[in-house]
C-alpha positions, 0 to 999 in steps of 0.5 A: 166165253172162249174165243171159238164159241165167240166165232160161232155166235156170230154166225147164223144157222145155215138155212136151207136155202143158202145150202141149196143156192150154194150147190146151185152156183157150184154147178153152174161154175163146174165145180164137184162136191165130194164127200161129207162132212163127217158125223162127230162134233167137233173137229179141225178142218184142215183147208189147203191148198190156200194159194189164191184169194178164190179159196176163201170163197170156196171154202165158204160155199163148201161151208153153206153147201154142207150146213157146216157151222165153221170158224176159221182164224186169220191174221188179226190184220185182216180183221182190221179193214173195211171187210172185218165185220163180213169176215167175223160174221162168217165164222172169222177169229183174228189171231195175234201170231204170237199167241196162238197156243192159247187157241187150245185151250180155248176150244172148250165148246161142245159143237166145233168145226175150225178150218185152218190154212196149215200153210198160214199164208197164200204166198209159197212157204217151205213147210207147213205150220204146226198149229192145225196139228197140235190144236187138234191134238190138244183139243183131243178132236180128230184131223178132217182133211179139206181140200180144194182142188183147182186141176179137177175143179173138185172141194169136199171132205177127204179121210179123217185122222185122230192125231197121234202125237207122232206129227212127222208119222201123221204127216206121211198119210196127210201129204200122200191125200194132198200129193195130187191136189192142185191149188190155183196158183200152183207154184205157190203150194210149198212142201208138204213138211213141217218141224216137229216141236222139240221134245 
């Protein structure tokens, strides 16, 4: 069993009534849902901006809102505390940094959605992390982009991009959708840049 079919195994099938008390408590705090998931089986999720600890519950009422049976991968640390049981049992999958490049390989499951923070922390960086392009690209699933808007108090699904294995080109149309969203703690959203691997 891949680590991802391990992720959604431990998460059960969205009822109805956690979609509608999501929605629920989204309109009463005053926030939008905006667009929809896409209709296609499998894909990477892109989460950001991640700049406050808030966008973890967000993300998990977009999730409930939309049925979305999503996986998610964190720092392996984050697994190892008193919250480890609660965060695997909604879609979490810890991750030792160092090997990350397996992940690829191991999405081999038919159904698939994994959410990835490009930025990988809710401190400022000053790029992107790659990962949440070359899974996708190695996995041969298109790009979702997610996003979490704190200014206009707006999360939901945006435009979907099949990665093209030219990240810097890709990158152009990823930060123009992400130039205007703001996250709660806006400082902390870095460059929208990233290195591209060496050929």
């Amino acid at each position: 069993m891949s680590i991802v079919d391990a992720g959604l195994n431990r998460r059960e099938k969205v009822s109805s009534l956690s979609s509608w008390l999501a929605r629920f408590v989204m309109k009463i705090l005053g926030w939008q849902l905006v667009g929809e998931p896409p209709d296609v089986p499998k894909y990477v999720l892109i989460a950001a901006p991640h700049t406050s600890n808030w966008d973890f519950l967000i993300m998990l009422a977009l999730d409930l809102a939309f049925k979305v049976e999503c996986v998610w991968m964190g720092k392996d640390s984050l697994f190892r505390g008193p919250l480890g049981p609660f965060y695997r049992r909604m879609g979490g999958i810890p991750i030792d940094r160092n090997s990350r490049s397996s992940v690829v390989e191991q999405t081999g499951s038919e159904k698939m959605v994994m959410a990835i923070p490009p930025e990988g922390t809710r401190r400022r960086t000053g790029r992107w992390k790659t990962g949440f392009y070359y899974i996708a690209l190695g996995a041969n699933v298109p790009l979702v982009f997610g996003f979490i808007d704190f200014k206009h108090k707006a999360t939901g699904f945006g435009p979907m991009l099949m990665p093209s294995g030219d990240i810097e080109a890709d990158m152009v149309i990823i930060r123009d959708f992400y130039k205007d969203i703001e996250g709660k703690s806006p400082e902390n959203f870095g460059d929208i840049t990233v290195v591209a691997k060496k050929p």
